[in-house]
DSSP file (Angstrom, degrees, kcal/mol; ACC not computed):
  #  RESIDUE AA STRUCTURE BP1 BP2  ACC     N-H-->O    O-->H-N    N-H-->O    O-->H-N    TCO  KAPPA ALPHA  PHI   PSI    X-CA   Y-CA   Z-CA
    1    1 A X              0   0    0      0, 0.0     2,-0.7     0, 0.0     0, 0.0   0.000 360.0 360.0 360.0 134.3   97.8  112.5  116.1
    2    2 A X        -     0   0    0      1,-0.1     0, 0.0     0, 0.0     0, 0.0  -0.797 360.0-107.0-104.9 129.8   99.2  113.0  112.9
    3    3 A X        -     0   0    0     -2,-0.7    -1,-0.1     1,-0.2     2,-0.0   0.016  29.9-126.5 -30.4 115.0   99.4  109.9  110.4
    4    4 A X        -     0   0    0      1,-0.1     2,-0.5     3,-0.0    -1,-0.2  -0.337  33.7-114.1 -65.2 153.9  103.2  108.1  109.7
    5    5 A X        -     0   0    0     -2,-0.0     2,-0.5     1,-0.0    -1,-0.1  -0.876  32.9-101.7-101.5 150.6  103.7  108.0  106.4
    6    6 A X        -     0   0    0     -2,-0.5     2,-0.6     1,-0.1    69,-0.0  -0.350  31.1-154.8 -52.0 107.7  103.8  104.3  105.1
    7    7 A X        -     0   0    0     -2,-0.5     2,-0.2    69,-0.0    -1,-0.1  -0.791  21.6-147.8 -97.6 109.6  107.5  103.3  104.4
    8    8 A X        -     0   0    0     -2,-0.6    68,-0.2    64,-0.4    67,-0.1  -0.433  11.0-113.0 -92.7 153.5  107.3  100.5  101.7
    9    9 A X        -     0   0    0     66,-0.2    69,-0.8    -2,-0.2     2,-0.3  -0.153  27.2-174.4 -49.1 139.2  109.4   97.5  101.1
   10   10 A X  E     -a   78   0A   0     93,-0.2    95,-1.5    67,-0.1    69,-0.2  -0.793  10.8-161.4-146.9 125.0  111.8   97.3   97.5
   11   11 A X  E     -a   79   0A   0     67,-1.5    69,-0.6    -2,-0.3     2,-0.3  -0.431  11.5-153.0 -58.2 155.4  113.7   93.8   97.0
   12   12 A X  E     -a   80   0A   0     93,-0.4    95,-4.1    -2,-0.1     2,-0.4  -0.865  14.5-150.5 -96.5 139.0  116.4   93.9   94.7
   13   13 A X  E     -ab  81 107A   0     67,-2.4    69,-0.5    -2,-0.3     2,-0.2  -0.828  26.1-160.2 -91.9 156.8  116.4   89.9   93.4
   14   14 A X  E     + b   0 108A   0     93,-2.3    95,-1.5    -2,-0.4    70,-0.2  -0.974  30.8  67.4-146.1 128.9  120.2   89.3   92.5
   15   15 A X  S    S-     0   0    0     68,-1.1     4,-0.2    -2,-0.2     3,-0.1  -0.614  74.0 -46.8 156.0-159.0  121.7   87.1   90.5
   16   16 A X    >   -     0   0    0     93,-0.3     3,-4.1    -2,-0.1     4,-0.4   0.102  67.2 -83.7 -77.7 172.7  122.5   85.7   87.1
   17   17 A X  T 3  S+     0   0    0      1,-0.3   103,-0.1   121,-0.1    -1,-0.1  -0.460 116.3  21.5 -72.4 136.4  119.7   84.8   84.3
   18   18 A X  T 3  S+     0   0    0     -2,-0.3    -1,-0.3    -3,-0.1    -2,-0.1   0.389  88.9 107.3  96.7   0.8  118.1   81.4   84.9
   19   19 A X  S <  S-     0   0    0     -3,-4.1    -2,-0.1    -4,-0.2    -3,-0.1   0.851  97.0 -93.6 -84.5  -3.1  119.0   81.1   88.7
   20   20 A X  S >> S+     0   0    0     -4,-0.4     3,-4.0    -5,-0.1     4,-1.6   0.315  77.5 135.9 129.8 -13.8  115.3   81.7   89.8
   21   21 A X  H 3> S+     0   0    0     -5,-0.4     4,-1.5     1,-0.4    61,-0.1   0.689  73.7  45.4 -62.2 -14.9  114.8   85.1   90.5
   22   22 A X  H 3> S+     0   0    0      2,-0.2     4,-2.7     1,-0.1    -1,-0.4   0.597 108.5  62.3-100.0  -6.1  111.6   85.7   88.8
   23   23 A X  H <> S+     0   0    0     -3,-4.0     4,-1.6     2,-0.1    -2,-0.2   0.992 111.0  34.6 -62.8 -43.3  110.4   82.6   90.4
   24   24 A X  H >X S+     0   0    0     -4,-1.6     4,-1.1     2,-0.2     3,-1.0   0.957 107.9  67.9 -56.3 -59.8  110.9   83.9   93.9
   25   25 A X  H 3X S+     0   0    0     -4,-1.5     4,-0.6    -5,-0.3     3,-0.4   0.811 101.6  54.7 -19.9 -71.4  109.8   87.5   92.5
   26   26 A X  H >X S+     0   0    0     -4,-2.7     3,-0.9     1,-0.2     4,-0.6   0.850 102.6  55.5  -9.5 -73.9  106.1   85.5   92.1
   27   27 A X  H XX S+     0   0    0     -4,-1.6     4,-0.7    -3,-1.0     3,-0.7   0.725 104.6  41.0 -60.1 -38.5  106.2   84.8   95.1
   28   28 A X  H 3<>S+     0   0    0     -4,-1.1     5,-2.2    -3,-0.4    -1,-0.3   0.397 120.6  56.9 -67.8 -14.3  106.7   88.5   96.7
   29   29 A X  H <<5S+     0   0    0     -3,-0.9    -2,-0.2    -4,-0.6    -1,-0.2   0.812 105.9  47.7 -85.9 -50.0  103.7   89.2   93.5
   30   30 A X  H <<5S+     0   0    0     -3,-0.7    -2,-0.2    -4,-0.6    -3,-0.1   0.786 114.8  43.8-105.9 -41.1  101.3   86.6   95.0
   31   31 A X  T  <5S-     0   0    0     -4,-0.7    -1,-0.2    -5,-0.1    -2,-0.2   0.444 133.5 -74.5 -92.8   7.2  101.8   88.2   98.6
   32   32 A X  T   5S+     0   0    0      1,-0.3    -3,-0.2    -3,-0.2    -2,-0.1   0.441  82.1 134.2 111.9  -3.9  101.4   92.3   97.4
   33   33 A X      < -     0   0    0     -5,-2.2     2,-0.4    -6,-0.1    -1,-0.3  -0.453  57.2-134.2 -78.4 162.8  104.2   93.3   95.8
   34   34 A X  E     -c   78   0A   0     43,-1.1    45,-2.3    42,-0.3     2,-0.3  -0.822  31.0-144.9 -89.1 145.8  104.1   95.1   92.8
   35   35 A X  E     -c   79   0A   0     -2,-0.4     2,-0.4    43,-0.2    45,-0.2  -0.842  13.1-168.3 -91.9 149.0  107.0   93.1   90.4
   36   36 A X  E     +c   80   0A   0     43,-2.4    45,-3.6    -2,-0.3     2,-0.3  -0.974  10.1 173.8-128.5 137.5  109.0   95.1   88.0
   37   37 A X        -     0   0    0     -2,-0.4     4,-0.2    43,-0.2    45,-0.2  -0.896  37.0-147.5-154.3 147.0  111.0   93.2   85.5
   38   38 A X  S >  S+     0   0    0     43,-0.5     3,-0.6    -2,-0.3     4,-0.5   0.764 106.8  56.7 -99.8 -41.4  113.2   94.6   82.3
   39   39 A X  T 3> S+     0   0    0     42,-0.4     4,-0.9     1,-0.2    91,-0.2   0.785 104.8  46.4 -83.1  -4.3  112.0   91.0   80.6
   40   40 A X  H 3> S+     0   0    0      2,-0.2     4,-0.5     3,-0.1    -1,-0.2   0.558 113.5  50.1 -90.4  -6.4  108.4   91.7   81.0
   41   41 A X  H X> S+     0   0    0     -3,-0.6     3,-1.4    -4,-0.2     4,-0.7   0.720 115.8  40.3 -75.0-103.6  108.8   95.1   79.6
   42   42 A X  H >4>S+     0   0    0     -4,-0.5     5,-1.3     1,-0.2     3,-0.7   0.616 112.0  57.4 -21.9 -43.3  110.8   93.9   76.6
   43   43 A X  H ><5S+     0   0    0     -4,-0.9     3,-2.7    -5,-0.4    -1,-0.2   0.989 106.1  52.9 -38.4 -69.2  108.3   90.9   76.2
   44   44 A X  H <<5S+     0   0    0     -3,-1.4    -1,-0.2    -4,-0.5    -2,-0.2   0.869 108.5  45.3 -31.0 -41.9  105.8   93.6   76.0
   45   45 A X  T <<5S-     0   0    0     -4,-0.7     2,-0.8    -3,-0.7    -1,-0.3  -0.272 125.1 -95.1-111.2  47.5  107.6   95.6   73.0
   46   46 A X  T < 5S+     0   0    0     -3,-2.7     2,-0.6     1,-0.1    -3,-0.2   0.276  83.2 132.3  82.3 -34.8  108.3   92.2   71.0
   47   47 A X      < +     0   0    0     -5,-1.3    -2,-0.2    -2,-0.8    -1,-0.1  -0.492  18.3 164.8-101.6  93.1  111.9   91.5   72.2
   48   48 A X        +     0   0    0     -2,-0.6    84,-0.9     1,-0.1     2,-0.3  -0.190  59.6  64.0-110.8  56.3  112.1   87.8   73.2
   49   49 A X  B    S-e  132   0B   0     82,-0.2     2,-0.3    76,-0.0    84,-0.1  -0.764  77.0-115.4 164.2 124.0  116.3   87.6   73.2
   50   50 A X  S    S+     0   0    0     82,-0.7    84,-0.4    -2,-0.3    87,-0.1  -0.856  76.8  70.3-108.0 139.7  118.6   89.3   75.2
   51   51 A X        -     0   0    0     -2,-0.3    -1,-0.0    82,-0.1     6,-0.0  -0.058  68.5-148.9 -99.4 124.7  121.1   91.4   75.5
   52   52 A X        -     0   0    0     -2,-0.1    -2,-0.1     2,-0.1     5,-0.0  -0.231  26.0 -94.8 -79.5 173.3  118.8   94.5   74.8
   53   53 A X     >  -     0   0    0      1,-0.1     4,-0.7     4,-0.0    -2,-0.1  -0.066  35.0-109.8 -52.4 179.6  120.7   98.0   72.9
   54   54 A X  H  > S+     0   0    0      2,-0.2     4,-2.0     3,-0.1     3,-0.3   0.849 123.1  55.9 -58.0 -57.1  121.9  100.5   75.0
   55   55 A X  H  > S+     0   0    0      1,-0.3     4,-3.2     2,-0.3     3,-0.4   0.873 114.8  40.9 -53.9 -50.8  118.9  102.7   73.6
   56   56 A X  H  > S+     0   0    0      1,-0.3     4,-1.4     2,-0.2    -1,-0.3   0.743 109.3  53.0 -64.5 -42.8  116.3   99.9   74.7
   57   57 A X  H  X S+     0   0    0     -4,-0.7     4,-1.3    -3,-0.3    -1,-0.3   0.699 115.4  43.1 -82.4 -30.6  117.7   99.0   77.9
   58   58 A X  H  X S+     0   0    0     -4,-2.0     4,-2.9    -3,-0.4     5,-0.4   0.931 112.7  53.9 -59.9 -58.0  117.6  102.9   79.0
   59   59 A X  H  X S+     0   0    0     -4,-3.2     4,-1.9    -5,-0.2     5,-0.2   0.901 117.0  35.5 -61.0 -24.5  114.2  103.4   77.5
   60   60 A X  H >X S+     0   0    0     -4,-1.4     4,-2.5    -5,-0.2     3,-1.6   0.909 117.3  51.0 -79.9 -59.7  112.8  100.4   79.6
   61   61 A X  H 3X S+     0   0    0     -4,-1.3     4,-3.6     1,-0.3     5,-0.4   0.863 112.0  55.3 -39.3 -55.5  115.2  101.2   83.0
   62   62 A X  H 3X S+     0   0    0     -4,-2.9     4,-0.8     1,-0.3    -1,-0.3   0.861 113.5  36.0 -44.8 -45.6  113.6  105.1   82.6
   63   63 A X  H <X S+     0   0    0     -4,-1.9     4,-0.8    -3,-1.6    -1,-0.3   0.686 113.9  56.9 -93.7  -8.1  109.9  104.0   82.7
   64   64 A X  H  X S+     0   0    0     -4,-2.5     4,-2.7    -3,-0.3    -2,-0.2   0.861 109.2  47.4 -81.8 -36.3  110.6  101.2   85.2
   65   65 A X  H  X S+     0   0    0     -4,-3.6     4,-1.1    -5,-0.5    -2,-0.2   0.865 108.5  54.7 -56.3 -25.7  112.1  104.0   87.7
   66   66 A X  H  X S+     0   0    0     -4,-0.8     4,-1.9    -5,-0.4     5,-0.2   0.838 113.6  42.3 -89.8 -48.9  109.0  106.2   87.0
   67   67 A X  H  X S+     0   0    0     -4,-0.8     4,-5.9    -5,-0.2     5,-0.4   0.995 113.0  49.8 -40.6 -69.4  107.0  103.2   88.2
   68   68 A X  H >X S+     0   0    0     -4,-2.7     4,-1.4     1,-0.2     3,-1.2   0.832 120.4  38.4 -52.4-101.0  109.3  102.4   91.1
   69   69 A X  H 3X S+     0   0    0     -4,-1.1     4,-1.8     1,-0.3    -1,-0.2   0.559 112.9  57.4  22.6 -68.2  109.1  106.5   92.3
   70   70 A X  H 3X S+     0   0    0     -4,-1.9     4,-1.3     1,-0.2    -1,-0.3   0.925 114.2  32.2 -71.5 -57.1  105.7  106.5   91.4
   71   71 A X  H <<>S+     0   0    0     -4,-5.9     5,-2.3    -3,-1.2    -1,-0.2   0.723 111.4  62.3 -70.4 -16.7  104.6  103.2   94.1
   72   72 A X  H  <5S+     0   0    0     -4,-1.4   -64,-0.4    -5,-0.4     3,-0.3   0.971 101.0  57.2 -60.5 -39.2  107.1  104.1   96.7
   73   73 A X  H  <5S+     0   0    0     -4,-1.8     2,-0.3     1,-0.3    -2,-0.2   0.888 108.1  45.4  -6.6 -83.4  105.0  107.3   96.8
   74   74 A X  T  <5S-     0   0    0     -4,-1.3    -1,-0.3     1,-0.1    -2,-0.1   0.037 119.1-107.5 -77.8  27.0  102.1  105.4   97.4
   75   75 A X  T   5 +     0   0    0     -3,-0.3     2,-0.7    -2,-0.3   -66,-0.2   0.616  67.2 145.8  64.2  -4.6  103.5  103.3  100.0
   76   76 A X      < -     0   0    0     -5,-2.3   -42,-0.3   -68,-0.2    -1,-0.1  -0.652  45.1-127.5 -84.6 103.3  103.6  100.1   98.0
   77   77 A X        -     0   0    0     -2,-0.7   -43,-1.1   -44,-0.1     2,-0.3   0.030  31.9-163.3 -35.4 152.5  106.4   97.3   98.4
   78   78 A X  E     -ac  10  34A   0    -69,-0.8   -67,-1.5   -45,-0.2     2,-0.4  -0.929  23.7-150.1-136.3 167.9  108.0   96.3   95.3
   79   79 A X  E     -ac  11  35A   0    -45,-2.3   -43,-2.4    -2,-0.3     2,-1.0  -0.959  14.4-153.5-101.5 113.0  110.1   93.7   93.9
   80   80 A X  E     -ac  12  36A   0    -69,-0.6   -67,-2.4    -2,-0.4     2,-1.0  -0.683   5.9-156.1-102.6 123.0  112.4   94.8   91.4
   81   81 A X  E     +a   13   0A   0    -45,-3.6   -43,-0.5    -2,-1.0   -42,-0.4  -0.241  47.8 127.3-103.5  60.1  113.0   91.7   89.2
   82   82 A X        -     0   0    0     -2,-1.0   -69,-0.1   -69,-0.5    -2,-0.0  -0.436  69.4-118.5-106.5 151.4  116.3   92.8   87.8
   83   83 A X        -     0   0    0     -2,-0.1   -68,-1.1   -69,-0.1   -71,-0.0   0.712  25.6-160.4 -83.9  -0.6  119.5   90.9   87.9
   84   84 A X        +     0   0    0    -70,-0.2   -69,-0.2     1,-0.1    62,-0.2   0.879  29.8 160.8  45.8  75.1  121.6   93.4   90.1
   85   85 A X        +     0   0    0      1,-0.2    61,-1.2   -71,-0.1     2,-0.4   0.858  53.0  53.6 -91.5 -45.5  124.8   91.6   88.8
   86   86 A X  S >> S-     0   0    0     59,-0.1     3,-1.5     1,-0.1     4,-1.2  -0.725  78.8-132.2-124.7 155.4  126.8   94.1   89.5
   87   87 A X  H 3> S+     0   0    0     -2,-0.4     4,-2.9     1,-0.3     5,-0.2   0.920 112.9  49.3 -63.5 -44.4  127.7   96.2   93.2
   88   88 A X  H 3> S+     0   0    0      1,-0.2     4,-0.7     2,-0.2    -1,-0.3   0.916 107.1  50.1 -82.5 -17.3  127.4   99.6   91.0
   89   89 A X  H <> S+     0   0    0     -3,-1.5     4,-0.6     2,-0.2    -1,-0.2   0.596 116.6  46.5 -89.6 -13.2  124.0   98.8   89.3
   90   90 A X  H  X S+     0   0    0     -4,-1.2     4,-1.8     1,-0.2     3,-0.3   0.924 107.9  53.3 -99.8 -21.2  123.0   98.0   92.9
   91   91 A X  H  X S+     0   0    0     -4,-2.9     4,-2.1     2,-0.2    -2,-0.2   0.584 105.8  63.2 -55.0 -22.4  124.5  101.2   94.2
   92   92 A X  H  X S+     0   0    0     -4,-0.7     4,-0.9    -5,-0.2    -1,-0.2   0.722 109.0  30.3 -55.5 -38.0  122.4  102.7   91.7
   93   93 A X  H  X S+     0   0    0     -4,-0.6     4,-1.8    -3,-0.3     5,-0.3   0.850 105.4  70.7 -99.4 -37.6  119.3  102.1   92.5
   94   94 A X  H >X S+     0   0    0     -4,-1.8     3,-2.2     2,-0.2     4,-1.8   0.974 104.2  60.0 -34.9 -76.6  120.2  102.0   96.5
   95   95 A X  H 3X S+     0   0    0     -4,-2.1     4,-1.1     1,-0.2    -2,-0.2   0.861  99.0  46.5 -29.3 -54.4  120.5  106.0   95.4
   96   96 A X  H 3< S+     0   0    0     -4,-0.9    -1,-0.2     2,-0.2    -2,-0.2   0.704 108.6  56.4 -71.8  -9.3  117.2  106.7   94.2
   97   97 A X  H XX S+     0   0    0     -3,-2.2     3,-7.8    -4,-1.8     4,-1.5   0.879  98.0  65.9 -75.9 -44.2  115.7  104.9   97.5
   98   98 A X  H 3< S+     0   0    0     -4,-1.8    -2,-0.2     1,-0.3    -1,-0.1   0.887  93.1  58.2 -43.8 -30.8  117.9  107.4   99.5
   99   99 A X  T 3< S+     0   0    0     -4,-1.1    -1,-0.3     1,-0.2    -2,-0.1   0.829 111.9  42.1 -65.9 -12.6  115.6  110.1   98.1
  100  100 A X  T <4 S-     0   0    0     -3,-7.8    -2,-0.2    -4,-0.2    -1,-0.2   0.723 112.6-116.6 -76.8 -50.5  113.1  108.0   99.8
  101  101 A X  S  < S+     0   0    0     -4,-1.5     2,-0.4     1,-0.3    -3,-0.2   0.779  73.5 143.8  84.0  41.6  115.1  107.1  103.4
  102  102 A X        -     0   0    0     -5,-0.3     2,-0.3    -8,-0.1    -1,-0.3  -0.753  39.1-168.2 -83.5 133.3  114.9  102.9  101.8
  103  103 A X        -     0   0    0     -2,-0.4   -93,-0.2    -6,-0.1    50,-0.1  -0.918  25.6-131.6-128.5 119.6  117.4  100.5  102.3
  104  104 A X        -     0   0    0     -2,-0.3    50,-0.7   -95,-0.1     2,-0.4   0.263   6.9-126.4 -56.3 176.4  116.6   97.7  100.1
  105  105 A X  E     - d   0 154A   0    -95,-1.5     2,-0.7    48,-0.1   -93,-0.4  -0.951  27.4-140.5-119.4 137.4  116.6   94.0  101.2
  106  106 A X  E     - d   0 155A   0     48,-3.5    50,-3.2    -2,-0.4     2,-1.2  -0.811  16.8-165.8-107.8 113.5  118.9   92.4   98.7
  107  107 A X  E     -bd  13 156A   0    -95,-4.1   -93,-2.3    -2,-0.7     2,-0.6  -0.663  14.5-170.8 -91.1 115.8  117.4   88.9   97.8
  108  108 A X  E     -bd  14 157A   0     48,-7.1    50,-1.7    -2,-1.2     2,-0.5  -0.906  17.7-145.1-125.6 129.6  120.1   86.3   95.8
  109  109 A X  E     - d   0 158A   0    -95,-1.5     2,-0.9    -2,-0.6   -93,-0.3  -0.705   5.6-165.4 -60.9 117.2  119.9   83.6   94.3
  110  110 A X  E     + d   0 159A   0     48,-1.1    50,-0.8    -2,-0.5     2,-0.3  -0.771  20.8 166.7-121.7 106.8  122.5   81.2   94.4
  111  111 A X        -     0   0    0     -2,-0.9   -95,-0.1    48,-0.2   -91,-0.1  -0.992  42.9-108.9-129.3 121.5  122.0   78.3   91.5
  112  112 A X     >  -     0   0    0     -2,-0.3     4,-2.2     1,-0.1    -1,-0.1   0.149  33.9-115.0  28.2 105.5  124.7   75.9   90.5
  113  113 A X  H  > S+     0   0    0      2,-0.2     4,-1.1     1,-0.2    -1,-0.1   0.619 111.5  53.9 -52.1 -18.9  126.0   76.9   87.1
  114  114 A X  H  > S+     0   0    0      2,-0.2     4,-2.0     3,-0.1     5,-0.3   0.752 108.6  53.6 -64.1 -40.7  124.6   73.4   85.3
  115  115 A X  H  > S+     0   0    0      1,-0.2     4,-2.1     3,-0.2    -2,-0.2   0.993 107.4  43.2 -72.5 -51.6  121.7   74.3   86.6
  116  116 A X  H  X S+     0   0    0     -4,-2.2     4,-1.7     2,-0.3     5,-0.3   0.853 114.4  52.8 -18.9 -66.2  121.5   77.9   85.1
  117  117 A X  H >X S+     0   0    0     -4,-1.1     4,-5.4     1,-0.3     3,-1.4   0.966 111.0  48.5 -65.3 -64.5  122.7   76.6   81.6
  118  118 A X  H 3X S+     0   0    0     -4,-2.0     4,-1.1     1,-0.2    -1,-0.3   0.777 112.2  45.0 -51.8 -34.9  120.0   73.9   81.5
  119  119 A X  H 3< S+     0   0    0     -4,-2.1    -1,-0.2    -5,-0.3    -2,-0.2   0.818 115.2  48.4 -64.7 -38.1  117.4   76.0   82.4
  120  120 A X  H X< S+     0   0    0     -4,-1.7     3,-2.6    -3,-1.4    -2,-0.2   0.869 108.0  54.7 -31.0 -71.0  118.7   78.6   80.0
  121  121 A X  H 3< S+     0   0    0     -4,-5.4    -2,-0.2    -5,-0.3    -3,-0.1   0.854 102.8  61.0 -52.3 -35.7  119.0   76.1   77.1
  122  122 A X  T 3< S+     0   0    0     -4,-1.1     2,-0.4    -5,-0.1    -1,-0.3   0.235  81.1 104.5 -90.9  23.9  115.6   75.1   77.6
  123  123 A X    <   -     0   0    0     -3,-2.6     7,-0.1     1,-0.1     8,-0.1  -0.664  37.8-178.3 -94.1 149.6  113.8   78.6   76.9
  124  124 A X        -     0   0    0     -2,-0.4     7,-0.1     3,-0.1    -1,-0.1   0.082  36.8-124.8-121.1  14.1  112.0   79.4   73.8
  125  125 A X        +     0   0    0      5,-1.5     3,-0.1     2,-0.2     6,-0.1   0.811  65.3 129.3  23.2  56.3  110.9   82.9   74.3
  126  126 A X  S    S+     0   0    0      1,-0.2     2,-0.3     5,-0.0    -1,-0.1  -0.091  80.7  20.5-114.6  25.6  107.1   82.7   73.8
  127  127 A X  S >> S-     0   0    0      1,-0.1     3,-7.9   -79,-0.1     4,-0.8  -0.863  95.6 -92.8 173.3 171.3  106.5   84.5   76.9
  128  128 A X  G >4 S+     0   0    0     -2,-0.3     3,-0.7     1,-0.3    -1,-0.1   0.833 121.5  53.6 -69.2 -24.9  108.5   86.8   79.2
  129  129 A X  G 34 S+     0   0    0      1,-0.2    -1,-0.3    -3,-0.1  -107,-0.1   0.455 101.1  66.2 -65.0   6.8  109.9   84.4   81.5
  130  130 A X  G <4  +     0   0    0     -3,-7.9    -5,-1.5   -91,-0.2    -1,-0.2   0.589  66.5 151.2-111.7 -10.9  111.2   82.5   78.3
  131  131 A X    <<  -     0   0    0     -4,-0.8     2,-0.8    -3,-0.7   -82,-0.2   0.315  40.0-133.0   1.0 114.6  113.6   85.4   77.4
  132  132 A X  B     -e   49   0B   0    -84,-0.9   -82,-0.7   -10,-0.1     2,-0.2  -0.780  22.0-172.5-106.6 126.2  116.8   83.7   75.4
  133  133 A X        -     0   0    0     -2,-0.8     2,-0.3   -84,-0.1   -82,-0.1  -0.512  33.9-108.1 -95.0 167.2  120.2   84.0   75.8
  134  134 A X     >  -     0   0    0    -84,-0.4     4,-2.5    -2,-0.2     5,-0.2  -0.673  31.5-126.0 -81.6 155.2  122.9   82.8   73.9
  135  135 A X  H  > S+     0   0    0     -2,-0.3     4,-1.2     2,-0.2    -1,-0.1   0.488 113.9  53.2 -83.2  -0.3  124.4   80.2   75.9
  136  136 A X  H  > S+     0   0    0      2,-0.2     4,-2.0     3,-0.2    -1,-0.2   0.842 113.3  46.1-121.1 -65.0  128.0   82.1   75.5
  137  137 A X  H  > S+     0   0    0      2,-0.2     4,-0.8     1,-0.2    -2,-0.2   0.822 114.1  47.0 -74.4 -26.4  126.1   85.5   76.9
  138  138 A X  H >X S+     0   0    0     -4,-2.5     3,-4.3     2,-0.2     4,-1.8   0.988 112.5  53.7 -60.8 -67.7  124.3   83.3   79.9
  139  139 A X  H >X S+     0   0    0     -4,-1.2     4,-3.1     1,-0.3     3,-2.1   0.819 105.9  49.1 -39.5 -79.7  127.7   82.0   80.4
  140  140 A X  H 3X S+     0   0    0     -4,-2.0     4,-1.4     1,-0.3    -1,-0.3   0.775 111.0  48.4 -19.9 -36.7  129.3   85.6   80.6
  141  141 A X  H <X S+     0   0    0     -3,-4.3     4,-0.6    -4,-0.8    -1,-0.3   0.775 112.8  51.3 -96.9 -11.2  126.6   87.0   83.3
  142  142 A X  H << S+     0   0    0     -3,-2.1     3,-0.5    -4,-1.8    -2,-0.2   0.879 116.0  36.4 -80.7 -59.2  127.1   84.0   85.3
  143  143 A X  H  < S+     0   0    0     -4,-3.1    -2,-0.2    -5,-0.5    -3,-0.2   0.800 117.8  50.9 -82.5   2.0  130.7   84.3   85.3
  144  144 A X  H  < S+     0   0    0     -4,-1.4    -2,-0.2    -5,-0.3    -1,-0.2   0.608  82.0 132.2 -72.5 -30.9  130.6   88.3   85.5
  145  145 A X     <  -     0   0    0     -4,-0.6   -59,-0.1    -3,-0.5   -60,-0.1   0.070  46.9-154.6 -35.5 142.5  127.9   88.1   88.8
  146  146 A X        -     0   0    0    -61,-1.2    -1,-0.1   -62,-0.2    -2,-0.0  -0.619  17.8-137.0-110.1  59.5  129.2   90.3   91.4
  147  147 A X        -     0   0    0      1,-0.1     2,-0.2    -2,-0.1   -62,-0.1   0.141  25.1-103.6 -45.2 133.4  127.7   88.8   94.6
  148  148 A X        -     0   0    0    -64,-0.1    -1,-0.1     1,-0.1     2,-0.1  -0.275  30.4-142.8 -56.4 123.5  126.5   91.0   96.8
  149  149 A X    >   -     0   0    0     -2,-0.2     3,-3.0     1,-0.1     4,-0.3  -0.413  29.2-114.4 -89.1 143.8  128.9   91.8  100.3
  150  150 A X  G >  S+     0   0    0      1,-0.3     3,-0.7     2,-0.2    -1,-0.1   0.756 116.3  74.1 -66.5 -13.5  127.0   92.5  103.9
  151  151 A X  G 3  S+     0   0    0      1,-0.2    -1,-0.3     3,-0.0     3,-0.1   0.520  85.7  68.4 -69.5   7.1  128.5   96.2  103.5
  152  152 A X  G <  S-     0   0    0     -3,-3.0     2,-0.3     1,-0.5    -1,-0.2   0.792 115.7 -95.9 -99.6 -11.8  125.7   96.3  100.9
  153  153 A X  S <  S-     0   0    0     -3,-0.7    -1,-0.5    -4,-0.3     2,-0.4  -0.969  79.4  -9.5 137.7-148.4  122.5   96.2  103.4
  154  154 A X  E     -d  105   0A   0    -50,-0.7   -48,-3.5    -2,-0.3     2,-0.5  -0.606  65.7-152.7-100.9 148.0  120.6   93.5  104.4
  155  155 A X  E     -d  106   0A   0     -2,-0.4     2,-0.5   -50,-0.2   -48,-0.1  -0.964   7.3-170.3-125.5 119.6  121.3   89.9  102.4
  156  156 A X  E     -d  107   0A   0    -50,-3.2   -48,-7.1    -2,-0.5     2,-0.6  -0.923  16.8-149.3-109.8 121.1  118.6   87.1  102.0
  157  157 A X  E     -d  108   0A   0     -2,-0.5     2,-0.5   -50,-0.2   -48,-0.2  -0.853  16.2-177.7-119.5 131.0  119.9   84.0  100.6
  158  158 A X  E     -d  109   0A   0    -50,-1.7   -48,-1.1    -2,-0.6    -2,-0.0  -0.851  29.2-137.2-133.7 120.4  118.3   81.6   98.7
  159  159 A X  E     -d  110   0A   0     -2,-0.5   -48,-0.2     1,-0.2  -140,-0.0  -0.268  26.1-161.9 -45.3 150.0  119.3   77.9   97.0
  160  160 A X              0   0    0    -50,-0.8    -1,-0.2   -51,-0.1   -49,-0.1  -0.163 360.0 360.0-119.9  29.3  117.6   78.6   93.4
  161  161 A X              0   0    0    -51,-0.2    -2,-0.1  -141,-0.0    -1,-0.1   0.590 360.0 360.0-133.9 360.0  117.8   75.0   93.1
């Protein structure tokens, strides 16, 4: 009998910076996923304050897709620890699974805007999960969030508070 090939998991977390997403992200880390995150890449090359260039934000998306490719390949869940704010950046990546036959699970997180800011306010970027925004650009991705619609696939929701 000839051997399925292994069809692997890929999260997208969704929603704005500070709602949780990398907490949750952990958690899917702790149980086998591999995580991929644009602020542990940039952590990595120095960069502890966001929003990165155009140039930067390509060079990282380009080697996190060669990653992502690389473990679907190999059968391995990930968690992509992105914010997916917006329906075409999740339609984007929803394309490169199709080369696959994947349909994501789309995980969001839905945190209270006080809570967001404060959580925000209190980062200090000495590690990647401390990434700092200006409180004007958090404000802006928070109110820019495109929440994700049930025409988009399948939607897990989760208080981030």
């Amino acid at each position: 009998m000839e051997k399925k090939p292994i069809k692997p998991n890929v999260f997208f977390m969704c929603g704005p910076a500070g709602s949780g997403k990398t907490t949750y992200a952990k958690k899917l880390e702790r149980e086998g996923f591999l995580r991929l995150s644009f602020d542990e890449e940039s952590f990595k090359l120095g960069i502890t304050k966001h929003p990165l260039s155009k140039e930067m934000h390509q060079e990282i998306e380009n080697r996190l897709i060669k990653i992502l490719k690389e473990n679907i390949v190999n059968g391995i869940d990930v968690v992509l620890d992105f914010s997916f704010w917006s329906k075409k950046m999740r339609n984007k990546y929803k394309e490169i699974l199709k080369e696959y036959n994947l349909e994501p699970k789309i995980i969001v997180i839905k945190t209270p805007k006080s809570i967001v800011i404060a959580r925000i306010e209190k980062r200090n970027g000495s590690n990647a999960d401390e990434i700092m925004l200006t409180t004007e650009e958090m404000e802006k991705y928070y109110d820019n969030f495109e929440f994700p619609t049930e025409d988009e696939g399948e939607l897990i929701i989760i208080n981030g508070f």
